[in-house]
C-alpha positions in Angstrom: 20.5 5.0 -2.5 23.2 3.1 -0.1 23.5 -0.4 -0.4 21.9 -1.2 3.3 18.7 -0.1 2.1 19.0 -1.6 -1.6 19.8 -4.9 0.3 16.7 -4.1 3.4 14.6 -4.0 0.3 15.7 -7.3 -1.9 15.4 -9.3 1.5 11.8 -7.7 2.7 11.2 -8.8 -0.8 11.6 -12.5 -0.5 10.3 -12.9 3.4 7.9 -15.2 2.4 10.5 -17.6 1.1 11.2 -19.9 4.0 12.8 -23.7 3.9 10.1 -24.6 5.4 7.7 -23.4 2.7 10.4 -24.1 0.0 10.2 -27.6 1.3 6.1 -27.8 1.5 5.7 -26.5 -1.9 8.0 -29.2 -3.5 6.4 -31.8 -1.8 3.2 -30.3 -2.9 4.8 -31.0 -6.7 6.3 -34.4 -5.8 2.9 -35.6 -4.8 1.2 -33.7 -8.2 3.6 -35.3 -10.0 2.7 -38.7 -8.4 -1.1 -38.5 -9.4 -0.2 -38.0 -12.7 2.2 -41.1 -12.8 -0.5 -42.8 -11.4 -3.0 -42.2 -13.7 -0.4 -42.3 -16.7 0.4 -45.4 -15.5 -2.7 -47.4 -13.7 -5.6 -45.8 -14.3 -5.5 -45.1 -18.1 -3.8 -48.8 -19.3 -6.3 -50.3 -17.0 -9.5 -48.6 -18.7 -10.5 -47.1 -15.4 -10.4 -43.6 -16.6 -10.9 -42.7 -20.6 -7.9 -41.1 -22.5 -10.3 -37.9 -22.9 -10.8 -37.7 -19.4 -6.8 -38.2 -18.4 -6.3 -35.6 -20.5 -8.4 -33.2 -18.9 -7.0 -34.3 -15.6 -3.3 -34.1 -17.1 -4.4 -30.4 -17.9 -5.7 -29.3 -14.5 -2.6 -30.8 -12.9 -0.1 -29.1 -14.9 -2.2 -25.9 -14.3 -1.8 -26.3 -10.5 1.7 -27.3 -10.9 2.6 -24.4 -13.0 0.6 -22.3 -10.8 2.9 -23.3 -7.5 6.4 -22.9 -9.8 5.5 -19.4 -10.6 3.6 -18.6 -7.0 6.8 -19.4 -5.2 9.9 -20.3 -7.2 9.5 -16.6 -9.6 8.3 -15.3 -6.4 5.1 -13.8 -8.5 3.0 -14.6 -4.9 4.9 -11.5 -3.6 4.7 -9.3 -6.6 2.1 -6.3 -6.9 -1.6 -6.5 -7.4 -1.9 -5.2 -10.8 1.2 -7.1 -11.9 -0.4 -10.8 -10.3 -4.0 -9.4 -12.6 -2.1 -8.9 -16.0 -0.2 -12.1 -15.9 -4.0 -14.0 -15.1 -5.8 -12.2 -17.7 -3.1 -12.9 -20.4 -3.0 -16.9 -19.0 -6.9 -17.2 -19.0 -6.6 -15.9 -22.7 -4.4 -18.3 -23.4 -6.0 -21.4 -21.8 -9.3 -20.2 -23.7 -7.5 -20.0 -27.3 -6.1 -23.6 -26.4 -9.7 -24.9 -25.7 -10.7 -23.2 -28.6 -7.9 -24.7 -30.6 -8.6 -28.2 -29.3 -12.5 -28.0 -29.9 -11.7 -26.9 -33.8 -9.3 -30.1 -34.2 -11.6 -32.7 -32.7 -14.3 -30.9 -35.3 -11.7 -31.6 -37.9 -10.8 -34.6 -37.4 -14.4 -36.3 -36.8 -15.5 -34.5 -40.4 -12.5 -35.7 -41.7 -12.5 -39.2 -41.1 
C-alpha cells in the first residue's frame, strides 16, 4: 500500500469535519452548557423547577452533549453502520442499568428512613 493512497484514505475519512461544522457543533455545546447553568443556577434556587426534575433535565442534557462529543470530535458520525449499532446497544444498556440503579436507591432510601 503507498503512502498516497494511505493518506487519500485518512482524509476521505474525516471529509465531514469542516471549521465550519467544528465551529457549529461547539456552539451547539456552549449553548447546552448554558441551559444547564441556567437551570443550576435560576431555575432550581428559585423553586421554579424541582430538584427531581433538574435532574432529569441535567441527564438528557449531558446525553445530547455526549452524544455531539463522540458524533463529531471521535468522529463516530463517520464510522460504519454496525460499528455506530454496537456502541448504542451497549449505551442504552447502560442508561437502563442506571435507571434501574436509581429506582432501587430511591426504594431504599424511602424504606429506610
Amino acid at each position: 500500500m503507498s503512502a498516497e493512497h494511505t493518506n487519500h484514505e485518512h482524509a476521505s475519512e474525516h471529509e465531514g469535519m469542516s471549521k465550519k461544522k467544528i465551529w457549529q457543533v461547539f456552539f451547539y455545546l456552549l449553548g447546552i452548557t448554558a441551559i444547564e447553568f441556567f437551570i443550576a443556577l435560576y431555575l432550581i434556587p428559585k423553586g421554579i423547577l424541582g430538584h427531581g426534575m433538574g435532574n432529569f433535565f441535567y441527564i438528557v442534557l449531558t446525553l445530547v452533549k455526549a452524544f455531539y462529543i463522540v458524533a463529531y470530535f471521535m468522529h463516530l458520525k463517520f464510522e460504519k453502520f454496525a460499528l455506530k449499532t454496537g456502541i448504542t446497544v451497549s449505551l442504552i444498556f447502560i442508561i437502563y442499568f442506571i435507571v434501574l440503579m436509581l429506582i432501587e436507591g430511591s426504594y431504599q432510601f424511602v424504606q429506610m428512613n
